[in-house]
N, C-alpha and C positions, 0 to 999 in steps of 0.2 A: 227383714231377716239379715239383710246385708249391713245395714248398719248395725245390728246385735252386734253379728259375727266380728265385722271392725272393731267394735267396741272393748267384745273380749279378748282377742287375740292379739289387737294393737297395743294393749295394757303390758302385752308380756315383748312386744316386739322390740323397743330400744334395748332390752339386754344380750340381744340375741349375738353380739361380739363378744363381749364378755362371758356368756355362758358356753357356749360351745367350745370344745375339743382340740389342743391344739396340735395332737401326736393322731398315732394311729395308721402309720408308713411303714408296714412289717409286714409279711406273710406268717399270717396265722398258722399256727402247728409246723413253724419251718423248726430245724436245726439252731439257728438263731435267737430267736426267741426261746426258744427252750432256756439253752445258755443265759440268757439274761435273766429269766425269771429264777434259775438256780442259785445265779449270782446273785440277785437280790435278796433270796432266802436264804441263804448258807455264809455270802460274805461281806455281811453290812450295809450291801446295798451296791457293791464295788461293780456295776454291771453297765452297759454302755447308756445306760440315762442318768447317771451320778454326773453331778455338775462339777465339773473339772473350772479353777480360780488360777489364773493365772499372776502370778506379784512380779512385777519385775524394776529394777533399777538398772540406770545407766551406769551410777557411781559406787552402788551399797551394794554388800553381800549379802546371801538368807543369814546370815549371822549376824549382821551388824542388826543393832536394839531398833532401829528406823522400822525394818525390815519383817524384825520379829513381832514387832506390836500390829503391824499391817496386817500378820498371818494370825495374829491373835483376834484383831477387830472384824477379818472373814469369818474366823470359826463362830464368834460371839454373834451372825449375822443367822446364821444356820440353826443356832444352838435352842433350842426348847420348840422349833420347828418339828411337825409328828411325821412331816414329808422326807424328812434328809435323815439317813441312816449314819453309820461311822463316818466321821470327818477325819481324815489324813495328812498330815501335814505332810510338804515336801520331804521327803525320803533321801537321803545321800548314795547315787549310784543310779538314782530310779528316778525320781522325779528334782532331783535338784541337775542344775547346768554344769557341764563341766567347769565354766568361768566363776561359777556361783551366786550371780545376776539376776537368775531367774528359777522360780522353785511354782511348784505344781501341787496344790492344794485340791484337793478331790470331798467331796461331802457326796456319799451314800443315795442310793433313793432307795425310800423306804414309801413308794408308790406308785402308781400305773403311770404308764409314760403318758398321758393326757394332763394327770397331777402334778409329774414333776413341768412339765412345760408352764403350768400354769405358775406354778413354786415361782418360776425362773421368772417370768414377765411380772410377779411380785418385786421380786427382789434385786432385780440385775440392775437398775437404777438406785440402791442404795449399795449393791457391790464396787459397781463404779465409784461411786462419790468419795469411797475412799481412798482414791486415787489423787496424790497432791505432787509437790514440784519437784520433789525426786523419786516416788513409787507411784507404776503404773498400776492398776490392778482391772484385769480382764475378764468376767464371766466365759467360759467353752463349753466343749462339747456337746453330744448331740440336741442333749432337750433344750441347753442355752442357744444353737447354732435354728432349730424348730421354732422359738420364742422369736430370735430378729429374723428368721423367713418370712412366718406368715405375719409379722407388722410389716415388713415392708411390702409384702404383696398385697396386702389388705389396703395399705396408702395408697398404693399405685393404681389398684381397682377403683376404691372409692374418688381419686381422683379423677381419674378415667370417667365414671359414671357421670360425676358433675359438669365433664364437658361434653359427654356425650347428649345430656339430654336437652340444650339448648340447641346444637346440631338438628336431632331426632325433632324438636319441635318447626323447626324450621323446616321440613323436609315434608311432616305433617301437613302444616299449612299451603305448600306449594302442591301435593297432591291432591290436599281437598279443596283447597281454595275460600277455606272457609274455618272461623278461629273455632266456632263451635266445635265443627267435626274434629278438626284437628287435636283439640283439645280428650275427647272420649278417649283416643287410644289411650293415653295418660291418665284419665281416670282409673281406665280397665288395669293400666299395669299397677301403678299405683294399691290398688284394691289385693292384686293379686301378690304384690310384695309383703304388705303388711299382714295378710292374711300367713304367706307362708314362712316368713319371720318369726309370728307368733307360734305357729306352726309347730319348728322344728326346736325353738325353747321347748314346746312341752315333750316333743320327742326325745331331745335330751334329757329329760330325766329319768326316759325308761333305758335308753342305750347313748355312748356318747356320740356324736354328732361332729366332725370336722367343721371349723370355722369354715374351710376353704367351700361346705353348701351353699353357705350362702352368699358369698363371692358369687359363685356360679347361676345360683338362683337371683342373684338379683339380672345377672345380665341376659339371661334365658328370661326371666320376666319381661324385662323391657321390649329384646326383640321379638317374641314370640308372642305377648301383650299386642304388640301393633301390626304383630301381623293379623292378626284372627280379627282383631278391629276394623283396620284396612278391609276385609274383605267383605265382613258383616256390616257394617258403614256404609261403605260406597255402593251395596247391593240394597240396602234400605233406601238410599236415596232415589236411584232409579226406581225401584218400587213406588216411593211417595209420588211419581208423577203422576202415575198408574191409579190412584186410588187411595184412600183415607191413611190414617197412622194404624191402627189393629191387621187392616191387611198388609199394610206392605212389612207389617214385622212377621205377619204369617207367611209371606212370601218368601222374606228375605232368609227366614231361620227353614225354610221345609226345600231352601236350594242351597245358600253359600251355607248354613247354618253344618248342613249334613257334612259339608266340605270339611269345616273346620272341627267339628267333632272324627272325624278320621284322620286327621293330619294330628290334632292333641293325641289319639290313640297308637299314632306313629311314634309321636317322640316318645311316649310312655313305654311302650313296649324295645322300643330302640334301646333308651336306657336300663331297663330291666333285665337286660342280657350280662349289664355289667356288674349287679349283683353275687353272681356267681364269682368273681372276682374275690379269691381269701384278702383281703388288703380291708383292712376299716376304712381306712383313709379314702379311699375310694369308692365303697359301698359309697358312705355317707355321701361323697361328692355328688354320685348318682340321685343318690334319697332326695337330697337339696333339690337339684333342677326339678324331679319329679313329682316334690312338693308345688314346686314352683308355676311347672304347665299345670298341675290339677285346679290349683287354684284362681288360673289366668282361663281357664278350659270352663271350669264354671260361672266364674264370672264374665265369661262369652256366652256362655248360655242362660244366662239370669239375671245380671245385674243389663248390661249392657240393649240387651232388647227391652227391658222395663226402663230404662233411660230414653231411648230410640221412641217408645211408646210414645213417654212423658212428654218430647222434646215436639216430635211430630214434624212440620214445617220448619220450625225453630232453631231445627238442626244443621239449616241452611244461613242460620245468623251473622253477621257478622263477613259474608261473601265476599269475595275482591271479583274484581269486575272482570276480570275471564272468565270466573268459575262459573258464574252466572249464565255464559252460553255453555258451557262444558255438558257433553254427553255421556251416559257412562259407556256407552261405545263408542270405542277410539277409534278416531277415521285412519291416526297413523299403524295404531298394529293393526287393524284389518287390510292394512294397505302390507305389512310386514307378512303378514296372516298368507295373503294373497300370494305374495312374491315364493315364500315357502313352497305353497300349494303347488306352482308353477315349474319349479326347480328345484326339488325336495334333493336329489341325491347331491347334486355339489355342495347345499351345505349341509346334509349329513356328513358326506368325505371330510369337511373342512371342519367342523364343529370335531368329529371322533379322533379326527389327528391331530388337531390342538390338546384334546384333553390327554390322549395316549403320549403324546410327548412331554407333556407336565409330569403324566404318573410313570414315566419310565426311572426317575432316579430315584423312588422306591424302592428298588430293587437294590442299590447300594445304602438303603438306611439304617444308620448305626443308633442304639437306642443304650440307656444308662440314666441310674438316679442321678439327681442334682449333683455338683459339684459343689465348695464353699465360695466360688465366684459367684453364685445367685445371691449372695448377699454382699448389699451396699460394700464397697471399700473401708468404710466410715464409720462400719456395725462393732460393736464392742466385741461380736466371736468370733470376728473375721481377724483382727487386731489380737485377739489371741492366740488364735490358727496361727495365726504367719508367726509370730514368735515363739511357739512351740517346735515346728518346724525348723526355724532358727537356731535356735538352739540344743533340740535335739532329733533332729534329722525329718527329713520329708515323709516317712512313715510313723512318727511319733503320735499325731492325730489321730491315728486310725490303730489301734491295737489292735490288734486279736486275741481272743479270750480264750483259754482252753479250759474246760471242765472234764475229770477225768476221778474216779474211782482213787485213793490214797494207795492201793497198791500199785496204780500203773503209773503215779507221777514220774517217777523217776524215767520210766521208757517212754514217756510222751516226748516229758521235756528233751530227752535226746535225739527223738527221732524229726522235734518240730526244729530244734538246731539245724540237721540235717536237710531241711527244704530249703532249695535254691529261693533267695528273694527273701530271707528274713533276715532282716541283719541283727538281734538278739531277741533271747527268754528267758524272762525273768524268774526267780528261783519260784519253786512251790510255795503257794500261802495253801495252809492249811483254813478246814473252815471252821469261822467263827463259835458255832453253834452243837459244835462238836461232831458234825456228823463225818461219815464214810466219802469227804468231796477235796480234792485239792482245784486250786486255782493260776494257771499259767498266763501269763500276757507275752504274746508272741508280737514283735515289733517287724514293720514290713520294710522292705528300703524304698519303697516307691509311695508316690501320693494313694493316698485312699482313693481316691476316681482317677488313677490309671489304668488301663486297660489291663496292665500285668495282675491287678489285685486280684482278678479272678482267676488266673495260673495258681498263684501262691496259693489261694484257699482250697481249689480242688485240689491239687498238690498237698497238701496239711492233711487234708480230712484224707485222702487215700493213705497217707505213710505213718497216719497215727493210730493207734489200736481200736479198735472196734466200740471199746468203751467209751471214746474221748469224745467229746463231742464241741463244738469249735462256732463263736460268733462273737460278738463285737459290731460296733458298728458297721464297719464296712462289709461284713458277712451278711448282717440286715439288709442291706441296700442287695447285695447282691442277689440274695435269697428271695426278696421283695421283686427284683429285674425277673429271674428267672422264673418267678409267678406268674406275673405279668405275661412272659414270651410263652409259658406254657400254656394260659387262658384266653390267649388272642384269636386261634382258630377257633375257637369254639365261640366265642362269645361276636365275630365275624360274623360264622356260618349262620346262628341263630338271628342275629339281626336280620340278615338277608332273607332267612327262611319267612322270617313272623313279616317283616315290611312285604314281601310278596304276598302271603297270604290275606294280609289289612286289604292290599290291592286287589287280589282275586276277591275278596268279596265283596268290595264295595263297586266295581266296577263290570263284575263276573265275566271275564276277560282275560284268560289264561295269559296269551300273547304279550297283549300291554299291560299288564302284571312283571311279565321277567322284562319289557323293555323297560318297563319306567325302574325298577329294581336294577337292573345293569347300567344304567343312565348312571344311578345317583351312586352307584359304588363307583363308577370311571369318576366322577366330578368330585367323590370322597379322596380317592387314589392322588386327582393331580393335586389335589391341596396338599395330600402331605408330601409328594414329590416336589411342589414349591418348598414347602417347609424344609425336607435335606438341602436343598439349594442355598438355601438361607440362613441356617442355622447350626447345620452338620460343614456345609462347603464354606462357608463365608460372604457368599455373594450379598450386596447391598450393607453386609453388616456395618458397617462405617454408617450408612447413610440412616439406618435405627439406630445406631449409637451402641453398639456392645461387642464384644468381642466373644465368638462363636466357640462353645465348648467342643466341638468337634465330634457332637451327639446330640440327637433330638431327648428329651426328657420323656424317660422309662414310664411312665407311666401315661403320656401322649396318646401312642396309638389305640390302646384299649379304650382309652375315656374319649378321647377326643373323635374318635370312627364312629361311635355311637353318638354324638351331639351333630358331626358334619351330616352322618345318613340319614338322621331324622330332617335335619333342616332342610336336605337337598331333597327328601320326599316332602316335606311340605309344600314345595312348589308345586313338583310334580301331582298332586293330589290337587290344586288348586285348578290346575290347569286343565288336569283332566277331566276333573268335574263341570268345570265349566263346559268343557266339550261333549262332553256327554249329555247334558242336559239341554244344550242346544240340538245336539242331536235325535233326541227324545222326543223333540218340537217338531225338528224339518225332516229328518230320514232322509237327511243327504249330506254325506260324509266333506265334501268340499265347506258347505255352508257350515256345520260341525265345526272343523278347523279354524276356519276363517273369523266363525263369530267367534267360536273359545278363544282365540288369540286377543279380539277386540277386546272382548267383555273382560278378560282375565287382565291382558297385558300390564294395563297401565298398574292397576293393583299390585300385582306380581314384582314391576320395575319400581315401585314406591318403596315396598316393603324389602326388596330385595337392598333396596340405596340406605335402608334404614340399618339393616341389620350389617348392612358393610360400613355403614359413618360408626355402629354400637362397636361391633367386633375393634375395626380400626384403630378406634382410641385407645386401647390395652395398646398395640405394639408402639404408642408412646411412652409406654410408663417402661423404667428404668428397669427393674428386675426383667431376669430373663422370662420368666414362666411367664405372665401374664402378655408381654410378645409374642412367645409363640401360639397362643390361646389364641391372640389378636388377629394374627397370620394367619394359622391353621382356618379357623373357622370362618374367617371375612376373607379368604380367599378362595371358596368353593364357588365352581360356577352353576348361579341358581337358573342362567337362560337357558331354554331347551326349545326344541323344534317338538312340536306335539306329535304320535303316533297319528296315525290316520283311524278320527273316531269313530269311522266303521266297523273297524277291529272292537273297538272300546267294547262293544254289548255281541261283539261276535267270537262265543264262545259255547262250548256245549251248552252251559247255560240257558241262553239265548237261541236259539234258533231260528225262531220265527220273526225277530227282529233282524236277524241277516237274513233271511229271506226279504225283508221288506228293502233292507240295503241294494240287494240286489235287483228288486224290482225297481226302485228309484234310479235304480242306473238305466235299466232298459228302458223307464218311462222318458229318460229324455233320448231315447233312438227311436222310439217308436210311437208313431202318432196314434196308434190303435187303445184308445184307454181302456174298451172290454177286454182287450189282450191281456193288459195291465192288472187288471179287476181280477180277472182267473188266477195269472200267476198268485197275487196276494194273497185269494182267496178263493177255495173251488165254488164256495158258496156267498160267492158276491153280489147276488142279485137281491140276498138276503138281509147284509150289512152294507148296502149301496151308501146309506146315511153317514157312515162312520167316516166314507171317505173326507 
């Protein structure tokens, strides 16, 4: 079935860059978008996804013939295109420079902003080329600026990836000790990328799909691939000691198996909080991973124990000569296990105030969409940007768009005059199409990602008439921010509710439910408290190589709280399963602890070095975002000191298993075992065998 499933979906898997979505960073049903899609129907397309052409010379004017044929050979680029609406040549006053140097050629979108990005990555490589040794010619704005983000982020991933996974193989083999084992988690991930690759092509064709899923899904594959392997793996093996290959995969899947099916249930339900999220761009991002563990989740559950079957002994091939004596219970964390047991509060105190001092500079974290420094120095829209700006001032990138009824142009335009922070507006375009619409461009004096831009726009939309309605780029982003900050509690609270609840049921253990739930929101918190350190403050930034926007990226905390909480319950759920079902054995909370530590530990620390070597390699790649991805997520701490598993099954639930906790206690004070027998049981005389 698995190789079927390969067969078909891996057929559609190589287009999956190519097909997928390159736009979709807007808050649905905002003010914003309105404005743009009016623009697009009423004024030729003149709306913040029109691909703004930069022409410039050191030596020629827009009038000189050099000059003119440049703005001719753009237009002719655009031209029998069904994507680009009216094409405008530089305008005298408006889009031509005061020196005359440089003029501003604009072509319309007459399509969804995923279309025009794609227009752009068509065409921006033959826009360029007609750039020779005295005209520059630049592709901009927003869908051109969308087009070189995500290739450069896309490079920087897939670079990452290809050095992550010689790392991740190496890290394999030293935890199992053996090239066989080693090797499965990579099959398992492998299986579950190509599956959800093909996956999300077919998904795009019912809704579009953000590129950036499968970014995200590939690296959610790999480390979430090797964690569920690691666990199911190394618990077959100890099993194989025990008895034939059919039991020990019946062993291995009706213990760790259960493990790993609630920890998939975690991420799945983690991420599906961030659906509620208006933003495409970010459902999709969600959808992505979530393709991504289902199909890593199943093929844990199917492909990977029908391998383990096949392999049997086998799976030990290829061993290096430690592994050979290697126990799956670790003498050193039983020894770690032990010291805990011993001296539980001092490294409580010291574990809680590590993590409370990481997540204390949360509290000053400043949040904002991308700036145009996320893209290369190097990038054809960044080279446009800065000489737009150049030549007509540090708000020229970022217009604001007014839409407004033809009777009320006249009082818009003088009332947007009137807002402190714009420094001109442009006369009314009436529209196109004949209808009842004028068209304002409101220039700002500050960069688009200044903090000021969001005064200037509340300021706009409060002093312009009720009619007007106000966006642009930079109101998208804001509009998009302010989504974001308004869906954060909500899509928090719900994480935390549904991750408690996975926990109360699988463990039925009210207690360590909200401990292991408050565990992994402190361990979520210092990660991004490192991340303002680093990213908002400057600290190390030299040492990653970038220069700090002086904001974490707006769309961070929503996306990335829901990938840290699931990870850091992943552990949590490994661990305490382990404890528990040692506890189910012995009915003695110490022994609980100490083997869960054993048995879990080394697993736990394997997978944990995996997913910190996967994460790690993003904060080498060049663009900002995937840095802080790299940070954010490979810096949560997955170690934890285990609840006391007596607690684990000691909940209303359970009662009579805390009762037997409790007689485990008094049977080692008292030597009286009929005493022992009564507590357990009034009618012990009756189940003497069971003991």
């Amino acid at each position: 079935m698995w190789v079927a499933l390969l067969i078909v979906l891996g057929a559609l898997a190589p287009s999956v860059f190519s097909s997928l979505a390159g736009a979709g960073w807007q808050a649905n049903g905002s003010e914003s978008v309105q404005v743009r899609e009016l623009a697009q129907q009423h004024f030729g397309g003149n709306s913040s996804a029109a691909v703004q052409v930069v022409v410039h010379s050191d030596t020629a004017v827009i009038t000189d013939p050099t000059m003119q044929q440049t703005l001719l050979d753009v237009g002719g680029v655009f031209a029998g295109d069904s994507r680009f609406g009216t094409v405008v040549p530089p305008q005298p006053g408006m889009t031509i420079s005061a020196d005359g140097h440089t003029g501003l050629l604009i072509a319309g979108a007459n399509a969804s902003t995923d279309e025009m990005v794609a227009a752009v990555d068509e065409l921006k490589d033959e826009l360029t080329a007609l750039s020779n040794d005295t005209v520059q010619v630049y592709p901009t704005g927003s869908s051109a600026l969308w087009s070189d983000f995500n290739k450069a982020n896309h490079d920087a991933m897939i670079k990452a990836e290809l050095f992550s996974w010689p790392v991740t193989l190496a890290i394999m083999v030293l935890a199992f000790g053996s090239l066989v084992a080693a090797g499965l988690p990579l099959l398992l991930t492998v299986a579950g990328l190509v599956a959800s690759a093909g996956g999300l092509v077919l998904l795009n064709g019912v809704t579009p799909i953000s590129v950036w899923a499968m970014n995200f899904a590939m690296m959610f594959a790999l480390a979430l691939g090797i964690d569920y392997a690691l666990f199911i793996v190394s618990r077959f093996r100890d099993a194989l000691r025990r008895g034939d290959p059919p039991s020990a995969v019946s062993e291995t899947m009706d213990t760790a198996g259960k493990a790993v099916v609630l920890s998939g249930l975690t991420v799945l339900v983690s991420l599906s909080a961030v659906l509620l999220v208006p933003a495409p761009a970010v459902r999709t991002m969600a959808v992505g991973i979530m393709f991504a563990v289902f199909f890593v989740l199943l093929a844990t559950m199917t492909l990977l124990p029908a391998v383990l079957g096949a392999l049997g002994p086998k799976v030990n091939a290829g061993s290096l000569p430690y592994a050979k004596r290697q126990e799956h219970r670790s003498p050193l964390f039983a020894a770690w296990g032990e010291l805990l047991h011993k001296h539980p509060w001092p490294f409580t105190v010291a574990a809680v105030g590590i993590l409370v001092a990481l997540a204390l500079p949360v509290f000053g974290l400043k949040v904002a969409m991308p700036s145009i420094t996320v893209v290369p120095a190097d990038a054809a829209v960044r080279q446009g940007y800065d000489l737009v700006q150049a030549q007509f001032g540090d708000g020229a990138p970022g217009a604001l768009q007014i839409v407004v009824p033809s009777g009320d142009r006249d009082v818009s335009a003088a009332a947007a005059r009137g807002v402190d922070g714009i420094e001109m507006v442009s006369p009314p375009q009436s529209a196109g199409d004949g209808s009842d619409y004028a068209l304002l461009q409101a220039i700002p004096r500050v960069d688009p990602s200044d903090e000021a831009m969001a005064t200037i726009l509340r300021d706009l939309r409060a002093q312009l008439p009720d009619s007007a309605l106000v966006g642009g780029a930079p109101a998208e982003n804001l509009d998009l921010q302010q989504a974001l900050n308004d869906y954060l509690p909500l899509v928090v609270a719900i994480i935390l509710v549904l991750g408690f609840l996975l926990l109360l049921v699988a463990l039925q253990a009210p207690l360590i439910a909200v401990i292991g739930t408050l565990v992994s929101l402190l361990s979520s918190a210092a990660a991004f408290g490192v991340a303002k350190l680093i990213f908002q403050d400057g600290h190390g930034a030299s040492l990653l190589g970038f220069a700090p926007q002086g904001f974490l990226d707006g769309w961070g905390p929503v996306f990335f709280f829901a990938m840290i909480f699931a990870i850091a319950m992943d552990y949590t759920v490994f661990l305490l399963a382990t404890a528990k079902e040692h506890y189910e054995h012995s009915h003695d909370p110490k022994t609980a602890q100490i083997d869960g530590m054993a048995h879990s530990g080394r697993v736990i620390f394997a997978a944990a070095a995996v997913m910190v070597a996967v994460f790690f390699t993003f904060a080498l790649a060049d663009p900002l975002p995937p840095k802080e991805m790299g940070i954010i997520l490979g810096g949560r701490c997955p170690a934890r000191r285990p609840p006391d598993p007596a607690r684990v099954v000691a909940g209303p639930a359970s009662t009579g298993r805390t009762r037997r906790v409790v007689v485990t206690r008094l049977a080692a004070e008292s030597p009286s075992i009929d005493h022992v027998l009564a507590l357990r049981n009034p009618r012990h005389h009756d189940r003497t065998g069971s003991m």
